[in-house]
Structure formats: structure tokens, C-alpha cells
C-alpha positions in Angstrom: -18.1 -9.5 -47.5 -15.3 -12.3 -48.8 -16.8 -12.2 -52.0 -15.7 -8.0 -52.3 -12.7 -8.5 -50.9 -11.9 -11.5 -53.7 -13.4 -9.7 -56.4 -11.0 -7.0 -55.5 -8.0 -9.0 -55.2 -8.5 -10.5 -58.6 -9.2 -7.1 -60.1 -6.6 -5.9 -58.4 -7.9 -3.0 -56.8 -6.9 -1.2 -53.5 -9.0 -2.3 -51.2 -10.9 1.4 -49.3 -9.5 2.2 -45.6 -12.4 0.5 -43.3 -11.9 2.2 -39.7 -14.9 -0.7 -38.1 -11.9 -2.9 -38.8 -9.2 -0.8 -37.0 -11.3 -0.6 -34.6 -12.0 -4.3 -34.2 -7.9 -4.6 -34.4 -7.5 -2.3 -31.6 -10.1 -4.3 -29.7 -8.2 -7.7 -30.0 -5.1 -6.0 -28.7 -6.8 -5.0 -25.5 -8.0 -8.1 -25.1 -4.7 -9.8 -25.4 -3.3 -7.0 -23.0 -5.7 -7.7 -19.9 -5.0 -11.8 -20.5 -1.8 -11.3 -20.1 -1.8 -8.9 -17.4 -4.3 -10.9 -15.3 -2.4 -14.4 -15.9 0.9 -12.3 -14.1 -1.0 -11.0 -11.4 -2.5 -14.3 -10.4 1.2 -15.7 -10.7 2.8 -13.0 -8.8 -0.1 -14.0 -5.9 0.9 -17.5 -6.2 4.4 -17.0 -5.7 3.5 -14.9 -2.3 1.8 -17.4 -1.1 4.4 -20.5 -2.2 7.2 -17.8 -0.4 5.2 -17.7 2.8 4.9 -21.6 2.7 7.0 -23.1 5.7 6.2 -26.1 8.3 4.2 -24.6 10.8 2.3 -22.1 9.3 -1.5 -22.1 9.3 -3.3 -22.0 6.1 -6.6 -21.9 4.5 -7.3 -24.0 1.3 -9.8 -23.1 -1.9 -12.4 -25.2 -0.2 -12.2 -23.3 2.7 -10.2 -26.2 5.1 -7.9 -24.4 8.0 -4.8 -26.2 9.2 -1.4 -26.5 9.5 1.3 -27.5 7.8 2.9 -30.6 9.0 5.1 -31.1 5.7 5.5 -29.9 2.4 7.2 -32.2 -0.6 8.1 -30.1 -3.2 8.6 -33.0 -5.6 4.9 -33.9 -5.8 3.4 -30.6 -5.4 1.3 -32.0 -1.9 1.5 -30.5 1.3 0.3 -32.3 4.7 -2.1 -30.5 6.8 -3.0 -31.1 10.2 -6.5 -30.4 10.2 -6.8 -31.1 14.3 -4.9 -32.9 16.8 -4.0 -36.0 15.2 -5.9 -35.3 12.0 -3.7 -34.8 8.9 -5.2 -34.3 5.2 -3.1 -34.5 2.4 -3.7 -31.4 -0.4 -1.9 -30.0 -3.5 0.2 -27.3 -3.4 -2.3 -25.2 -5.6 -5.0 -25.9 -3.2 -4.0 -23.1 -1.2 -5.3 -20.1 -1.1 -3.6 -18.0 1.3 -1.4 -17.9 4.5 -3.4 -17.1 7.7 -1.3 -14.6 9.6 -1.8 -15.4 13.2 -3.5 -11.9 14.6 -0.9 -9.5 17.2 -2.8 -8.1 20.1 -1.6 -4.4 20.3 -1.6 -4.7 24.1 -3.0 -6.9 27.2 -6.3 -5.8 28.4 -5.9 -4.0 31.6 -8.1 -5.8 34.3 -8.7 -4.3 37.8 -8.0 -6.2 40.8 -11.2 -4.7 42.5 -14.9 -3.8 40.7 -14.8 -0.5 42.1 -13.9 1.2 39.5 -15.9 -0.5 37.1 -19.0 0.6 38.9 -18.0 4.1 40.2 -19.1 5.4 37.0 -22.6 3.5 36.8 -23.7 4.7 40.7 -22.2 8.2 40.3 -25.2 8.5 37.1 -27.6 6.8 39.2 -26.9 9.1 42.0 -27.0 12.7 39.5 -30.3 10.9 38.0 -32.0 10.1 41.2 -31.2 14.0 42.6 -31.0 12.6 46.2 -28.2 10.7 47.7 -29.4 9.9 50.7 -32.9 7.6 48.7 -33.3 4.6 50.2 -33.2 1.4 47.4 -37.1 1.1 48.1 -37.3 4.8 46.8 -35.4 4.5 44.3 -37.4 1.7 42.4 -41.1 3.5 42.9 -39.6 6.5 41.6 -38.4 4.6 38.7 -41.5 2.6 38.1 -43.3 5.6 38.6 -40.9 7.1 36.0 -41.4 4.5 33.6 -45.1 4.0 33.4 -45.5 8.3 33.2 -48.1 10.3 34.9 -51.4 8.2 35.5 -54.5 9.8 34.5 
């Protein structure tokens, strides 16, 4: 292929319109494009995450090591995490991978003071189940075994 496209730059002739090598132009381009456009997303995320650094904060590195942060020097690029009481591990600043938002409960769980209510429901289905309210407990379980083990041939 070099040796037409000398032969026709010494004879001088226009070279023919090849559209395999628009193509391959328009190719390049795009791949250029999505570089670039990945290399700002991934350096938009990093700046979140750099924003949302502050002493105090839990965090989660790259290797998948929870703490929190007991100080950050900017100067160095290393950030000291607690890793449990007493515990502190010294990271880069690029080691981590994102900000652990502590979770919100929506609202308290609502606990009776008395189990009445949580087992109103449970004996007033025993009691439409059984037909007969006034079954003794001794009743109750042969007519259930009987229940479960079906009719006896």
C-alpha cells in the first residue's frame, strides 16, 4: 500500500477518494471522544468525593477498609483513618473510594408496652380455623395432628 501511494506522489497523480480510510478517521475520532469523556467523569467523581471529605466522616477505601477520618493533610495527599478504637491507618487521598453516608431511620419503630396486640391476630386465626371456641388445648392438638397426617386408611 506505501509503495502506490509513493508511486503516485512521484508521478504526481491524485491520489482516488478511499471511504475504508474515512471511515477509519471517523473511528479514531470517537475513540478520542469517549477518552476524554470518561477521564472527566472519573474527575468530576473524584472531586465529589474530595468535597465530601471532612474530619469525622466515615469512609470506605479501594481495598475495601471502613473508617474514619481522624485527619486529613492536604500537603501530602494522606489521610488518617481510624480503623477501630485506638486503631489508626495512614492512606492516600486517592485511596478512597467513596463517602459512607450514615443511613436516616424514617421513623422509631413503634413497640407495644403489652403482647396483646401482637398475638390478638394469631389466636383470632386459630380460633376461625379451629370452628369452636370453646376446644379445649388437648383438642385442639388431636385435631391438628389428625389434620396433618390426613385421613387414615
Amino acid at each position: 500500500m506505501t509503495e502506490y501511494v509513493l508511486a503516485q506522489a512521484a508521478t504526481g497523480e491524485k491520489a482516488p477518494f478511499d471511504p475504508t480510510m474515512l471511515i477509519m478517521l471517523a473511528a479514531f475520532g470517537l475513540l478520542i471522544f469517549m477518552m476524554m469523556r470518561g477521564r472527566k467523569k472519573a474527575a468530576k467523581a473524584q472531586e465529589q468525593i474530595r468535597s465530601n471529605l471532612a474530619v469525622g466522616a466515615e469512609v470506605m477505601t479501594q481495598f475495601g477498609l471502613f473508617g474514619t477520618i481522624a485527619s486529613i493533610d492536604t500537603d501530602e495527599n494522606k489521610i488518617v483513618l481510624e480503623v477501630s478504637p485506638g486503631s489508626f491507618v495512614t492512606v492516600h487521598s486517592q485511596v478512597v473510594a467513596k463517602v459512607v453516608a450514615p443511613e436516616e431511620a424514617d421513623a422509631p419503630v413503634q413497640v407495644p408496652d403489652d403482647a396483646s396486640s401482637l398475638t390478638s391476630a394469631s389466636v383470632e386465626s386459630a380460633e376461625e380455623a379451629s370452628g369452636s371456641e370453646n376446644e379445649t388445648p388437648e383438642e385442639t392438638l388431636r385435631r391438628l395432628n389428625n389434620e396433618d397426617n390426613g385421613p387414615k386408611a
